[in-house]
DSSP file (Angstrom, degrees, kcal/mol; ACC not computed):
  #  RESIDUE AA STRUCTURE BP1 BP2  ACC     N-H-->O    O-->H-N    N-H-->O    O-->H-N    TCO  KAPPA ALPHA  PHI   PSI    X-CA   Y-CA   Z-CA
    1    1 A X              0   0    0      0, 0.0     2,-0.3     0, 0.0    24,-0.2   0.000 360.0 360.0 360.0 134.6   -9.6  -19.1   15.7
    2    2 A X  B     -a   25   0A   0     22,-1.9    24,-4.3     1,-0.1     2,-0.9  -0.382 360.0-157.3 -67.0 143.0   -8.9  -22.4   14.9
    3    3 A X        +     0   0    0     -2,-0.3     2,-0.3    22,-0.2    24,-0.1  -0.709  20.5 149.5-154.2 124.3   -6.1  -24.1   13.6
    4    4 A X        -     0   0    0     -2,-0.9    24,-0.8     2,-0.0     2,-0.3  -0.859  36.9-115.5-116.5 152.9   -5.6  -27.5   11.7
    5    5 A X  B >>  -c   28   0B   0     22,-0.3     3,-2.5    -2,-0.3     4,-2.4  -0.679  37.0-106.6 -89.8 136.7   -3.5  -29.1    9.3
    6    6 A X  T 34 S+     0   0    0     22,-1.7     4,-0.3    -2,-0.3    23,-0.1   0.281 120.1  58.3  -7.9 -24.4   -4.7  -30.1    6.1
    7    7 A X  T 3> S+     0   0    0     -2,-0.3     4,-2.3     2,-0.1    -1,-0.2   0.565 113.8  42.4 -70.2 -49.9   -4.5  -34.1    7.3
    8    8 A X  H <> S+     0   0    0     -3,-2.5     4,-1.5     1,-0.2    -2,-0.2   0.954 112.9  49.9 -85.2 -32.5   -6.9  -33.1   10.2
    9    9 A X  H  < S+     0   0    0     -4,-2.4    -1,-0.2     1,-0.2     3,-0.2   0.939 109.7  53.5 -37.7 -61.6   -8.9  -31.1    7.9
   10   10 A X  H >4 S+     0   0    0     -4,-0.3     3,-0.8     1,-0.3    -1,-0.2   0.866 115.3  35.8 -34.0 -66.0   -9.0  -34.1    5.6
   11   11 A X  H 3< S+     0   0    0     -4,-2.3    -1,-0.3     1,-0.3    -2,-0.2   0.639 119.6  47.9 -97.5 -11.8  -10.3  -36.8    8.1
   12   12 A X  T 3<  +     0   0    0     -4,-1.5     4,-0.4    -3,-0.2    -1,-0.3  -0.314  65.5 138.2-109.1  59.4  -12.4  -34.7    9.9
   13   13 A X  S <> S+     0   0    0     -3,-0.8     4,-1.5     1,-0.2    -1,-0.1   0.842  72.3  43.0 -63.8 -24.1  -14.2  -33.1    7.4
   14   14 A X  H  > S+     0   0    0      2,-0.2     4,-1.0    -3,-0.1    -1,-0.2   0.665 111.3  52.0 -77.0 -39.0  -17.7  -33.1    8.9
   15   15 A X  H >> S+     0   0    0      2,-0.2     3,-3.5     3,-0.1     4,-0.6   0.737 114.9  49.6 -77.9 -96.1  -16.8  -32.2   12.5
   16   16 A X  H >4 S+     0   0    0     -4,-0.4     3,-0.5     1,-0.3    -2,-0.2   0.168 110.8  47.0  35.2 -90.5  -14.7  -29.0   10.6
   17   17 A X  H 3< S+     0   0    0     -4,-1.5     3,-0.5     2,-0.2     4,-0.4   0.543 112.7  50.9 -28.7 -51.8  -17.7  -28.0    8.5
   18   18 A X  H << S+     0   0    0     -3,-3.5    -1,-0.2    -4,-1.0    -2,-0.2   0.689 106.8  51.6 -67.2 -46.6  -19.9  -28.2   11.7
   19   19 A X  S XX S+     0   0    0     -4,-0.6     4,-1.2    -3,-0.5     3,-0.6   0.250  87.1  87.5 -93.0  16.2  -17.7  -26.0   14.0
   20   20 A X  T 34 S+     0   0    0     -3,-0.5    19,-0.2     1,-0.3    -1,-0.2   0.772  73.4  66.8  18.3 -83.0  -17.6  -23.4   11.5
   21   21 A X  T 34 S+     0   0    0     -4,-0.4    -1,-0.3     1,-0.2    -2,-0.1   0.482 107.4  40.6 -44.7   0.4  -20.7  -22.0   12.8
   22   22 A X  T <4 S-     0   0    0     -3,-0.6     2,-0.3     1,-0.1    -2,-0.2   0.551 132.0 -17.2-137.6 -83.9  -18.8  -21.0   16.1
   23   23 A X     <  -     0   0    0     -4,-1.2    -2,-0.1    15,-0.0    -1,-0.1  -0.921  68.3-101.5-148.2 150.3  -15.5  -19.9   14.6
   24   24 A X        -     0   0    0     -2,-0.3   -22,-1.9    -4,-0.1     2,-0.5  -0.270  39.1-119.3 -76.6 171.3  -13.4  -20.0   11.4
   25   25 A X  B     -aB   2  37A   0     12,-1.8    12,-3.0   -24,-0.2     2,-1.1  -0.947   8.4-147.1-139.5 122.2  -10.2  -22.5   10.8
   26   26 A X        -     0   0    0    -24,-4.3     2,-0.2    -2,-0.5    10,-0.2  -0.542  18.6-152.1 -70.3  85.5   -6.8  -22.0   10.1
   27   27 A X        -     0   0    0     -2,-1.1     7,-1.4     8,-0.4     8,-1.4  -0.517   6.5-162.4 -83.8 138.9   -5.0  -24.4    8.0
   28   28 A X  E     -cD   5  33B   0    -24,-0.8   -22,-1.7     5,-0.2     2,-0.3  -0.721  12.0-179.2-123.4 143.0   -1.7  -25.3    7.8
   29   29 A X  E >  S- D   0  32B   0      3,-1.7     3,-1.3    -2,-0.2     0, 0.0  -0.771  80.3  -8.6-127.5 159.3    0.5  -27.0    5.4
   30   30 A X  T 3  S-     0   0    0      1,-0.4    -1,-0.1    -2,-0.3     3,-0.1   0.465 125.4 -63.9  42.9  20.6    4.0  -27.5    6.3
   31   31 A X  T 3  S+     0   0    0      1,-0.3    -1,-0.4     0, 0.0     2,-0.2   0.322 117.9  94.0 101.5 -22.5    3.7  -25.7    8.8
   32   32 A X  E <  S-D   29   0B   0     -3,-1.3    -3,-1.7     1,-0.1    -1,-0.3  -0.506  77.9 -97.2-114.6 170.5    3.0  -22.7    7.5
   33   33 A X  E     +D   28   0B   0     -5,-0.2    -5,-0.2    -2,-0.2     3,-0.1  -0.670  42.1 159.2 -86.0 162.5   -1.1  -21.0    6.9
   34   34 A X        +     0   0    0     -7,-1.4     2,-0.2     1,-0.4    -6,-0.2   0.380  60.5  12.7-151.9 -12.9   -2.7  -21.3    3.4
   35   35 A X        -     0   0    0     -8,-1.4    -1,-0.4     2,-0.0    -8,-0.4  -0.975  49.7-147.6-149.1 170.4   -6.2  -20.9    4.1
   36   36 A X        -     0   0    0     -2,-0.2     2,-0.5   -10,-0.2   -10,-0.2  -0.893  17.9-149.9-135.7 126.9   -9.0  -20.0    6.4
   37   37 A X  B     +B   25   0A   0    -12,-3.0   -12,-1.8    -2,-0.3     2,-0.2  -0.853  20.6 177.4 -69.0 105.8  -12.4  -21.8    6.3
   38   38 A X        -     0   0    0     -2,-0.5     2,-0.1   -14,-0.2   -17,-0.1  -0.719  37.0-101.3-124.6 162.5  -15.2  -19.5    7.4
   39   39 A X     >  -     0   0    0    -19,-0.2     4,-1.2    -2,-0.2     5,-0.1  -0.484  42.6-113.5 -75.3 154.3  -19.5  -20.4    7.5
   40   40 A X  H  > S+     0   0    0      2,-0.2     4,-1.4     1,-0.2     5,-0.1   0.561 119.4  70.8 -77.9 -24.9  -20.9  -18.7    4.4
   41   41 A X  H >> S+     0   0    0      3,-0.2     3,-1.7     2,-0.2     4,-1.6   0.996 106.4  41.4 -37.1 -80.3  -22.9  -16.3    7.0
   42   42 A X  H 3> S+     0   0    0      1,-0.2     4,-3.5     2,-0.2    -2,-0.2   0.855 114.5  48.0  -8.0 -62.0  -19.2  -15.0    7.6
   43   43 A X  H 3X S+     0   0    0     -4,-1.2     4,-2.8     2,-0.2    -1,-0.2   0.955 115.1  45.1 -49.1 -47.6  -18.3  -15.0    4.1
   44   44 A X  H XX S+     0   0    0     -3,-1.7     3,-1.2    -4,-1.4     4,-1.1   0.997 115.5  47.0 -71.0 -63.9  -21.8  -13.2    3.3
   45   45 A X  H 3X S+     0   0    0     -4,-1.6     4,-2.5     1,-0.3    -1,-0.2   0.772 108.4  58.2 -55.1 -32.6  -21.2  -10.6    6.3
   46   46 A X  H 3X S+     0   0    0     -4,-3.5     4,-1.5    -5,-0.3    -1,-0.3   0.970 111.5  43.3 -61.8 -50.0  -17.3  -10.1    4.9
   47   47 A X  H << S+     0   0    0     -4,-2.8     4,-0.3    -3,-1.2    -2,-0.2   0.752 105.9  56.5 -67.4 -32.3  -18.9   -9.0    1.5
   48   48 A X  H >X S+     0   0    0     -4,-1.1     4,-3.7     1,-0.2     3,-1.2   0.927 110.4  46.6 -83.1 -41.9  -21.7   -6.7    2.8
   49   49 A X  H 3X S+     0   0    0     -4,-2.5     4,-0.7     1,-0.2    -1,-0.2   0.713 116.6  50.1 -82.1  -3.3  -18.9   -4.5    4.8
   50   50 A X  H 3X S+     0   0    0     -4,-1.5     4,-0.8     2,-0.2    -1,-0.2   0.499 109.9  47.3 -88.1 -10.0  -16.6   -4.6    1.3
   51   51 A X  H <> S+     0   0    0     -3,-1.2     4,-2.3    -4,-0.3     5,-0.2   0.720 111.0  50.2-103.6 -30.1  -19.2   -3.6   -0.7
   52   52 A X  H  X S+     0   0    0     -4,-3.7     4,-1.6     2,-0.2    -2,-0.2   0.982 111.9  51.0 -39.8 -85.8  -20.0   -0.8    1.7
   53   53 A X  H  X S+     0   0    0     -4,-0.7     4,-2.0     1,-0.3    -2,-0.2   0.685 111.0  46.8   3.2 -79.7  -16.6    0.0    1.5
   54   54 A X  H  X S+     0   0    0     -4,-0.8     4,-2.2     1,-0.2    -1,-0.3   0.959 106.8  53.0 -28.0 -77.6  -16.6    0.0   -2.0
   55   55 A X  H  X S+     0   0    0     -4,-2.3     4,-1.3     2,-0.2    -2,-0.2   0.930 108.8  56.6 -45.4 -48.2  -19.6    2.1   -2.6
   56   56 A X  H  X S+     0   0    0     -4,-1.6     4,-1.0     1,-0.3    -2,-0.2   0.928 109.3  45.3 -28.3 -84.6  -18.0    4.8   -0.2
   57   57 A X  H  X S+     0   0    0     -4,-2.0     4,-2.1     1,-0.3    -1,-0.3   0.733 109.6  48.4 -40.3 -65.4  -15.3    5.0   -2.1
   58   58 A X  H >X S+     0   0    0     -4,-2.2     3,-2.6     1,-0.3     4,-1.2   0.871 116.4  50.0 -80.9 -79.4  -17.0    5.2   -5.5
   59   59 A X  H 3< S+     0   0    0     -4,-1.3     4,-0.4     1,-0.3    -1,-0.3   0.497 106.4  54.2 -54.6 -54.7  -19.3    8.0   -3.7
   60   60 A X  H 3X S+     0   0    0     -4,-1.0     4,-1.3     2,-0.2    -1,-0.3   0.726 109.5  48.2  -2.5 -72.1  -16.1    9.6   -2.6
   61   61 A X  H <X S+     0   0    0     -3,-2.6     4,-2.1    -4,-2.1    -2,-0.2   0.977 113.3  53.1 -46.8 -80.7  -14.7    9.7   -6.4
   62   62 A X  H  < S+     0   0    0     -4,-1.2    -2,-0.2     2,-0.2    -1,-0.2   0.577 107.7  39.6 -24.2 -36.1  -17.7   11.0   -7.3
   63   63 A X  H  4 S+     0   0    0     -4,-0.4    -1,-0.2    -5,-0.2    -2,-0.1   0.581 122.1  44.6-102.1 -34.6  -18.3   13.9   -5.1
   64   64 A X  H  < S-     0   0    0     -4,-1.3    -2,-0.2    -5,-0.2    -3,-0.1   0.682 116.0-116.9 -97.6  15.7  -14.7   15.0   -5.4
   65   65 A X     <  -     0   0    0     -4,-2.1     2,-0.3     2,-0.0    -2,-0.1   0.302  18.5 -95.0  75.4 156.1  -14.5   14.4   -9.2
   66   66 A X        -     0   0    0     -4,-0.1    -5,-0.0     1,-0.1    -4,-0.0  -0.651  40.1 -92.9 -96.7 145.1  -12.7   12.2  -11.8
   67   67 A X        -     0   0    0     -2,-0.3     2,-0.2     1,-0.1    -1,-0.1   0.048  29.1-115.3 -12.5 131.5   -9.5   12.8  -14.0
   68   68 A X     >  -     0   0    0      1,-0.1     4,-2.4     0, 0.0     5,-0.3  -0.655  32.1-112.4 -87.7 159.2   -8.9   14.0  -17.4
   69   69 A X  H  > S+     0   0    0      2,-0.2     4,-3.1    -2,-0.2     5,-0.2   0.995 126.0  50.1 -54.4 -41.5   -7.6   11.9  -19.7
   70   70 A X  H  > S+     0   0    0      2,-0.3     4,-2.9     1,-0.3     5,-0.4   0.946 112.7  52.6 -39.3 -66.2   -4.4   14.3  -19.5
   71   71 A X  H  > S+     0   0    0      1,-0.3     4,-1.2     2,-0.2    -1,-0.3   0.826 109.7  44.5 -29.1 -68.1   -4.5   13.8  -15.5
   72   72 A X  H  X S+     0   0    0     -4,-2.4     4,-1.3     1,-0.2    -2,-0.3   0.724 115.4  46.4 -82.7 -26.2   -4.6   10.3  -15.6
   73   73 A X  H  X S+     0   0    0     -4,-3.1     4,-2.3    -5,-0.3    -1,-0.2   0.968 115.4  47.9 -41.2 -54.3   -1.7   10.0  -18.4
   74   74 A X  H  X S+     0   0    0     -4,-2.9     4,-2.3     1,-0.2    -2,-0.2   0.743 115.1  47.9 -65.9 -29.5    0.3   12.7  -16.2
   75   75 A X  H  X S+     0   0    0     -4,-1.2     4,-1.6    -5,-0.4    -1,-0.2   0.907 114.6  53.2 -77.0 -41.7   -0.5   10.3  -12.8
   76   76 A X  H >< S+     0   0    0     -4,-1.3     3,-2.2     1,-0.3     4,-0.4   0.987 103.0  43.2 -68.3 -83.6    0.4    7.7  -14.6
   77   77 A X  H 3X S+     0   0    0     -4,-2.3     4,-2.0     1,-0.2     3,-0.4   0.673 113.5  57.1 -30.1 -39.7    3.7    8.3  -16.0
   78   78 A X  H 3X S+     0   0    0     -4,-2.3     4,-0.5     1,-0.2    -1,-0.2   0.980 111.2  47.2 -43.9 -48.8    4.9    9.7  -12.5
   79   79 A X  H <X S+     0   0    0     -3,-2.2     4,-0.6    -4,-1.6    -2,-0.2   0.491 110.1  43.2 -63.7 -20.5    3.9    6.7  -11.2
   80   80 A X  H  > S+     0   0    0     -3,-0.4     4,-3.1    -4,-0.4     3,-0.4   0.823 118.8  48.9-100.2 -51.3    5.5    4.2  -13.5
   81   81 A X  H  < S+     0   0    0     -4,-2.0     4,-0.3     1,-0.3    -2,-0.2   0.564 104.5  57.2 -81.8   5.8    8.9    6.5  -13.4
   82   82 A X  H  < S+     0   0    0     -4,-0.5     3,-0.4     2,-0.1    -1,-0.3   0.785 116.1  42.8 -81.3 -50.6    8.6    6.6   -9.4
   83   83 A X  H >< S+     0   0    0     -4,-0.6     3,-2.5    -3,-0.4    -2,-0.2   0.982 111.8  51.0 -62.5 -60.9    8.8    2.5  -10.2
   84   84 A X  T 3< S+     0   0    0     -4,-3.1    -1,-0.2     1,-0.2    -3,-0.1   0.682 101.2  56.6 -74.7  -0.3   11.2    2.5  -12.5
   85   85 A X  T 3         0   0    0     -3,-0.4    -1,-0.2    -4,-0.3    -2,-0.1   0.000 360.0 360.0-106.3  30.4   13.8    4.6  -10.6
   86   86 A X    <         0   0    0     -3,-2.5    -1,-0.2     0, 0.0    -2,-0.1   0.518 360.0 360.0 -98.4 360.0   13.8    1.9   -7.7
């Protein structure tokens, strides 16, 4: 992957934009990352295998069954006093 600062980003916005299509770009502030810039193909391909994902999941739920309200009270409250004794 690539990786540019925010200045190079800046002044070469066109070249950037262009190389995309080959590989996404790392950006740096300070020094540090804060973004990646990926081609909206990428972007699109990221979403199809998260909504897969997703659907799985929901299918998952589904097959093995939901919660009672009771359930999800009881789940809860463990879970909030598992937090609050940290």
């Amino acid at each position: 992957m690539k990786t540019l600062t925010a200045t190079e980003i800046r002044h070469k916005f066109a070249e950037v934009v262009e190389g995309l299509k080959i590989e996404p770009v790392l950006v740096r502030k300070s020094g540090r990352p804060v973004a990646v810039i990926l081609s909206y193909e990428d972007f699109e391909r990221m979403q199809d295998i998260e909504d897969a994902w997703w659907g799985e999941q929901a299918q998952k739920a589904a097959a093995e069954g939901f919660l009672t309200a009771g359930e999800t009270a009881f789940w809860l409250k463990e879970k909030l006093d598992e937090t609050s004794a940290e």
